[in-house]
N, CA, C and O of each residue as an XYZ file, in Angstrom:
432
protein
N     -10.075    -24.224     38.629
C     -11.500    -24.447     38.517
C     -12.257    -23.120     38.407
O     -13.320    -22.971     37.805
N     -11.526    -22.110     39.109
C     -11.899    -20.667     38.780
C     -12.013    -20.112     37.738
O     -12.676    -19.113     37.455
N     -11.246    -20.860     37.009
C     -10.823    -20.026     35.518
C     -12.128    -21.137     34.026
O     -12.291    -21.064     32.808
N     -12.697    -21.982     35.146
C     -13.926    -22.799     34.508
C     -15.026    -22.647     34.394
O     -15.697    -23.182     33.513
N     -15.518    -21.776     35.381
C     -16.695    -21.056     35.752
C     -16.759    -19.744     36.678
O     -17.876    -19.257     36.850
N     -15.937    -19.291     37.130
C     -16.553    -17.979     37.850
C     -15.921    -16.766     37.016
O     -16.241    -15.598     37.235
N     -14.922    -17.179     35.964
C     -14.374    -15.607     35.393
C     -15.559    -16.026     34.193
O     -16.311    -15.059     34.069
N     -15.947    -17.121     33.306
C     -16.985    -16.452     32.174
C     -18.603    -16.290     32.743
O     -19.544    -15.741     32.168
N     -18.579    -16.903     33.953
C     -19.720    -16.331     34.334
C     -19.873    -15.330     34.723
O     -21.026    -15.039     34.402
N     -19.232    -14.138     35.509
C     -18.995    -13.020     36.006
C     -18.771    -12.071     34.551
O     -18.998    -10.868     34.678
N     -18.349    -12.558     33.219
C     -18.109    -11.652     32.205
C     -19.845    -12.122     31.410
O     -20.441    -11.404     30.607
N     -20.087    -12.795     31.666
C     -21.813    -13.494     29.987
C     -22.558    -12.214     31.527
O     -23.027    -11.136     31.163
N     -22.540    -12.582     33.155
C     -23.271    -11.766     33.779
C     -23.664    -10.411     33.232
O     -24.699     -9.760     33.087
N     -22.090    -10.254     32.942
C     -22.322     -8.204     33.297
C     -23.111     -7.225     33.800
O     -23.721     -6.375     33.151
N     -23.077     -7.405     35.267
C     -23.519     -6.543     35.758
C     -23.507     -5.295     35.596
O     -24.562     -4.682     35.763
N     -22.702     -4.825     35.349
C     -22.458     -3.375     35.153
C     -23.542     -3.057     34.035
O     -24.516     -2.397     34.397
N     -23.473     -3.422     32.851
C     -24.321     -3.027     31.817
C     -26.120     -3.288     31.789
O     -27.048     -2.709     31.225
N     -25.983     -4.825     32.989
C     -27.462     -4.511     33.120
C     -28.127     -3.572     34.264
O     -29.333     -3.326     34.248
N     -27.291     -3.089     35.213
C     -27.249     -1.782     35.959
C     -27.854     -0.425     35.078
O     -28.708      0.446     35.243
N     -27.025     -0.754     34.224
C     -26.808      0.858     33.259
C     -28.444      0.781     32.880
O     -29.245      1.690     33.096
N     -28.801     -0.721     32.168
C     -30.016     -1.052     31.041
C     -30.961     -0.743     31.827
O     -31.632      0.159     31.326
N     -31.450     -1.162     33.130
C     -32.440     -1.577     33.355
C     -33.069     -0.861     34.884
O     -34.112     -1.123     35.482
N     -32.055      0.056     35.189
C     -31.836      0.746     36.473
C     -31.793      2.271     36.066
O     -32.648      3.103     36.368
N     -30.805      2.463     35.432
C     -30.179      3.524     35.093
C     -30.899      4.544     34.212
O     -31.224      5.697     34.494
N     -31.118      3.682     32.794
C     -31.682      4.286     31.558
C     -33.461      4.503     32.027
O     -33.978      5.616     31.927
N     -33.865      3.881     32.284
C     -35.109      4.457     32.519
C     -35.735      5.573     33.238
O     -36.904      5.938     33.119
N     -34.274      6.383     34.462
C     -34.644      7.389     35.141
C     -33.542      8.366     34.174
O     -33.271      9.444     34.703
N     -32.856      8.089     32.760
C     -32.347      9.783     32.329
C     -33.783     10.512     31.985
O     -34.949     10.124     31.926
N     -33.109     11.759     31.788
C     -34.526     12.708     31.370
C     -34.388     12.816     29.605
O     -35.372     12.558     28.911
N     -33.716     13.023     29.290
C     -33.352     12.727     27.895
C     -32.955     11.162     26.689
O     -32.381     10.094     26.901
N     -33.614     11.772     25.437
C     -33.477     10.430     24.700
C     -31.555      9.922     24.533
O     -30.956      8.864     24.341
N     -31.263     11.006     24.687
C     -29.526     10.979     24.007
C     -28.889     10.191     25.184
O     -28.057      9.306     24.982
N     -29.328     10.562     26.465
C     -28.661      9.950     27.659
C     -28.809      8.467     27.418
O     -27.904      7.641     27.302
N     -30.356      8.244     27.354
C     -30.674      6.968     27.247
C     -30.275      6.179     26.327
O     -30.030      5.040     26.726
N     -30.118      6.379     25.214
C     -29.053      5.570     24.184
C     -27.834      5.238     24.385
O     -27.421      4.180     23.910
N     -26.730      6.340     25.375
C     -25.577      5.954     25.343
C     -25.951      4.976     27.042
O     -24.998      4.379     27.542
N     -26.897      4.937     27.535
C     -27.000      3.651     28.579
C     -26.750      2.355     27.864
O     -26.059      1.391     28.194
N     -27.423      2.556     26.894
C     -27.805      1.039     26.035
C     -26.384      0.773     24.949
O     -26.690     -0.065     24.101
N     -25.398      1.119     24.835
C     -23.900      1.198     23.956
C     -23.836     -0.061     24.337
O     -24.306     -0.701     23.397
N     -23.464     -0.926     25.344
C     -22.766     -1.977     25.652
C     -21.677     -1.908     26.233
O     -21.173     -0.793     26.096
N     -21.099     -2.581     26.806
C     -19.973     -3.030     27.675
C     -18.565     -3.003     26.825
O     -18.170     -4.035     26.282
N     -17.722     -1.596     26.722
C     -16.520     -1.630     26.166
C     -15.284     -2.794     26.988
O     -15.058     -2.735     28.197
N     -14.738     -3.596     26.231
C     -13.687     -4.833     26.271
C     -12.578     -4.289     25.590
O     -12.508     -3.545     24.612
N     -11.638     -4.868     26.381
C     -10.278     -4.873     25.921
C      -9.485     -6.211     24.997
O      -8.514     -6.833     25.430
N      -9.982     -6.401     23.994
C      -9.260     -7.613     23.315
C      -8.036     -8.078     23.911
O      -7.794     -9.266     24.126
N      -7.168     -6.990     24.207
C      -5.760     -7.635     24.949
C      -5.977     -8.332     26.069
O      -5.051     -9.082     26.379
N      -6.988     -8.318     26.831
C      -7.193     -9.165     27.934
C      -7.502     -9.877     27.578
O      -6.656    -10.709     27.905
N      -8.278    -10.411     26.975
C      -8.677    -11.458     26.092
C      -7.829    -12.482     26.230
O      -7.777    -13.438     27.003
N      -6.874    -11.934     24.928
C      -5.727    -13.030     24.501
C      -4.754    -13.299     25.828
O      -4.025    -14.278     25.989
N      -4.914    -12.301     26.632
C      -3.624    -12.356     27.992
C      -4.597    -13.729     28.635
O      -3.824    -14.483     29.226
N      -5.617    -14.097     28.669
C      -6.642    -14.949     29.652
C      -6.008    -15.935     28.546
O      -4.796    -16.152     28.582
N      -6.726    -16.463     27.680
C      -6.229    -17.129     26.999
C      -4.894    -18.269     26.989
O      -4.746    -19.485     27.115
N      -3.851    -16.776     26.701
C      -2.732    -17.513     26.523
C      -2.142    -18.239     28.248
O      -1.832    -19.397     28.526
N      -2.180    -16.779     29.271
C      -2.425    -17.757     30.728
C      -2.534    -18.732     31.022
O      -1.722    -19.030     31.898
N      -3.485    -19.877     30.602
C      -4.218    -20.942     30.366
C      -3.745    -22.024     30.043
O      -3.596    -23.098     30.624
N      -3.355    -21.373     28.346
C      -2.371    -22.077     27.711
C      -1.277    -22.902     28.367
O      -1.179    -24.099     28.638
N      -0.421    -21.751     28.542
C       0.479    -22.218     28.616
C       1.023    -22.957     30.119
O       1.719    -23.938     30.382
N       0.230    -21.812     31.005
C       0.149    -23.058     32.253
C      -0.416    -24.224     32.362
O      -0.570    -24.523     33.546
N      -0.810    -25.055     31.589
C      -0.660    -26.229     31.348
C      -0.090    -26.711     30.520
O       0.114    -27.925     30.506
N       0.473    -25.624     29.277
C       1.648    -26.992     28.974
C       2.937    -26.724     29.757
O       3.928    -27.357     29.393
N       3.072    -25.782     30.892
C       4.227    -25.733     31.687
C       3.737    -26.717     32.900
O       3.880    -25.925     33.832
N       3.394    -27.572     33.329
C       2.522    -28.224     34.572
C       1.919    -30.025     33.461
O       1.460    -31.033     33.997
N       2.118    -29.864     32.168
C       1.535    -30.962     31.459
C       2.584    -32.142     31.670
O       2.194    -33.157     31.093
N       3.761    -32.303     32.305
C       4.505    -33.718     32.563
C       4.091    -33.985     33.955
O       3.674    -35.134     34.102
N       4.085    -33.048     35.320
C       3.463    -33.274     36.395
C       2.187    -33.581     36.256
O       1.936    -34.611     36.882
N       1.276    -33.143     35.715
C      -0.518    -33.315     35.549
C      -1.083    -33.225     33.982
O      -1.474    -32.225     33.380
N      -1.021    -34.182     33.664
C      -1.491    -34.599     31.900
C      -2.795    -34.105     31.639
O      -3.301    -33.674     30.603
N      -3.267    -34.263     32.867
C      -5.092    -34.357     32.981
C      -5.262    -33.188     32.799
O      -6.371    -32.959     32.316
N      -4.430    -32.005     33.032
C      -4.587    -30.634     32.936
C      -4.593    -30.111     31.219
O      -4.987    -29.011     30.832
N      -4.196    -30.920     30.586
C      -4.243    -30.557     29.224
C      -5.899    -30.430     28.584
O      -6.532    -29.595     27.937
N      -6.176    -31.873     29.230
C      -8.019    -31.818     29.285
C      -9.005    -30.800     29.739
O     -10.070    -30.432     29.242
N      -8.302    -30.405     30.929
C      -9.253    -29.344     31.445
C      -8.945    -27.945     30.937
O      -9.807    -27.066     30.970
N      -7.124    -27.630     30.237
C      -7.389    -26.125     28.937
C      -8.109    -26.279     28.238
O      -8.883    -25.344     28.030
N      -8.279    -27.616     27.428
C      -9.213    -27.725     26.331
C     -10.386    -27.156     26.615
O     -10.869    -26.353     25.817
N     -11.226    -27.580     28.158
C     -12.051    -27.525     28.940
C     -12.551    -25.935     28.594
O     -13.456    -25.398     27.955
N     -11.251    -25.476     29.521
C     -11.750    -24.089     29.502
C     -12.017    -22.810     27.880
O     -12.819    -22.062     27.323
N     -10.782    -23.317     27.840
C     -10.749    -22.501     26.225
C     -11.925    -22.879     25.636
O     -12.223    -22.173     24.672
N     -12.746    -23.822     25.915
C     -13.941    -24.159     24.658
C     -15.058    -22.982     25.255
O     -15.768    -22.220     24.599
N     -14.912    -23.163     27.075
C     -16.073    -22.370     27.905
C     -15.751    -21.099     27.375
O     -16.697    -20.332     27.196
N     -14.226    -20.591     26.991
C     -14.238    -18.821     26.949
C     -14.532    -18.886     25.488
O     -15.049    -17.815     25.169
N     -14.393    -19.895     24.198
C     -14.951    -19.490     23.030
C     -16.293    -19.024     23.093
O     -16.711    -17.992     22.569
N     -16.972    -19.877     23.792
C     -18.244    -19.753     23.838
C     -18.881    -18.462     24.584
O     -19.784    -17.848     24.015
N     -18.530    -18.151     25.538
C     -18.838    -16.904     26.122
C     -17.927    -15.696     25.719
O     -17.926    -14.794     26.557
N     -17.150    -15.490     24.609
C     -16.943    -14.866     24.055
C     -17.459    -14.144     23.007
O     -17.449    -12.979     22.610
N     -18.053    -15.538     22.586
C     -18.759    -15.289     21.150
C     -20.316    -14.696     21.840
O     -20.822    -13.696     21.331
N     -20.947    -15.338     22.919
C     -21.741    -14.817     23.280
C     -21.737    -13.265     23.789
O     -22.749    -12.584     23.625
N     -20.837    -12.848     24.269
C     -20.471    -11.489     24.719
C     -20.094    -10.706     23.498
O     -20.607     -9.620     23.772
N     -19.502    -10.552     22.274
C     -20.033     -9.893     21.206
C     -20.516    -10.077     20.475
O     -20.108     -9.648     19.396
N     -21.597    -10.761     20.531
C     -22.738    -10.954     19.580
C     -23.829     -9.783     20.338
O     -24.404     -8.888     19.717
N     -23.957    -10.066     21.968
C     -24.874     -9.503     22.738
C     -24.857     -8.744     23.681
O     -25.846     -8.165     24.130
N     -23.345     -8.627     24.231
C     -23.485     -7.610     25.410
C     -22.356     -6.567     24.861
O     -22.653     -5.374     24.792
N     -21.393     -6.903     24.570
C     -20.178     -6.174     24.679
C     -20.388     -4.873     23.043
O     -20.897     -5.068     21.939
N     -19.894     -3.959     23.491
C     -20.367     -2.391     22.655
C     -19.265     -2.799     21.264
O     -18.067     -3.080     21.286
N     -20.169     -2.700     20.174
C     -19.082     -2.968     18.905
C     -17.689     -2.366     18.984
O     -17.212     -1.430     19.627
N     -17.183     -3.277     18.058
C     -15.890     -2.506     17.409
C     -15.696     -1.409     16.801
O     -16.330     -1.133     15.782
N     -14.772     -0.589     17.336
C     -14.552      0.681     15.864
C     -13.969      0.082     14.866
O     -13.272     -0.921     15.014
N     -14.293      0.864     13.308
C     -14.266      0.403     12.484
C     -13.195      0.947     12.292
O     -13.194      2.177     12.354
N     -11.746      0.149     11.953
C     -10.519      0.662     11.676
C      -9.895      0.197     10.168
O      -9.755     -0.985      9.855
N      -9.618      1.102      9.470
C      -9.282      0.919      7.869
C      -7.985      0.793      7.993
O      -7.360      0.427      8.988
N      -7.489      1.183      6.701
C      -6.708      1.520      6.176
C      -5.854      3.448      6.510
O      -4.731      3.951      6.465
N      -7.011      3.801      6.763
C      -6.939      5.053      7.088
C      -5.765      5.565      8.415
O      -5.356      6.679      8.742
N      -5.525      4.381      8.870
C      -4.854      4.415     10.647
C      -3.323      3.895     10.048
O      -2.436      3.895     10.902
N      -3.163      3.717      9.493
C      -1.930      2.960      8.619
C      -1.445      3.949      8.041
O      -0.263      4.024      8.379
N      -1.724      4.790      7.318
C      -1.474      5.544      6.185
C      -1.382      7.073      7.162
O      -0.460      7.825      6.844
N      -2.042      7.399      7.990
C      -1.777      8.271      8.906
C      -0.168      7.737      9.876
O       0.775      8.512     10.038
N      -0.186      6.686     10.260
C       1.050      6.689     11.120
C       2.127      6.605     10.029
O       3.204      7.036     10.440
N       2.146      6.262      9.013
C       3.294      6.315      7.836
C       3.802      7.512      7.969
O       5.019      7.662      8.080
N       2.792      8.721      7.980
C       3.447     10.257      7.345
C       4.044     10.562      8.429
O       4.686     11.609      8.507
């Protein structure tokens, strides 16, 4: 039930970044400081998918003892699409932009 509401509410929260926004940035003395207050909340995609798959699969390892549990991954996975998508649209600090360029360097 934890994994239903207190881990995407504690991540859409982010405290930390509204600390930085709204606490923080208004006492630097400089404009440069104050911009990198406002970057956003760097994420680790691999945690991501590690939450995710967690989820997963502990219920389909637990799905012949408790069926009903298949309902409530659905459950959750829909809650972390959603506060996912909400967290980089709005809180979480963009992606670097990675080409082709990172490929062609580890080749040589």
């Amino acid at each position: 039930l934890s994994e239903l509401v207190l881990t995407p509410l504690i991540r859409a929260a982010d405290l930390s970044g509204s600390l930085k926004k709204h606490v923080l940035a208004p006492r630097c003395l400089s404009q440069t400081d104050m911009n990198l207050k406002f970057q956003g909340t760097f994420y680790f995609l691999a945690e991501r998918y590690t939450d995710t798959t967690k989820v997963f699969f502990l219920a389909l390892f637990y799905s012949t003892l408790l069926p009903g549990g298949l309902i409530m991954c659905a459950l959750i996975l829909s809650v972390y699409y959603f506060v996912d998508k909400y967290c980089i649209t709005r809180i979480w600090k963009p992606a670097p932009l990675v080409g082709t360029e990172l490929t062609k360097f580890s080749r040589k």
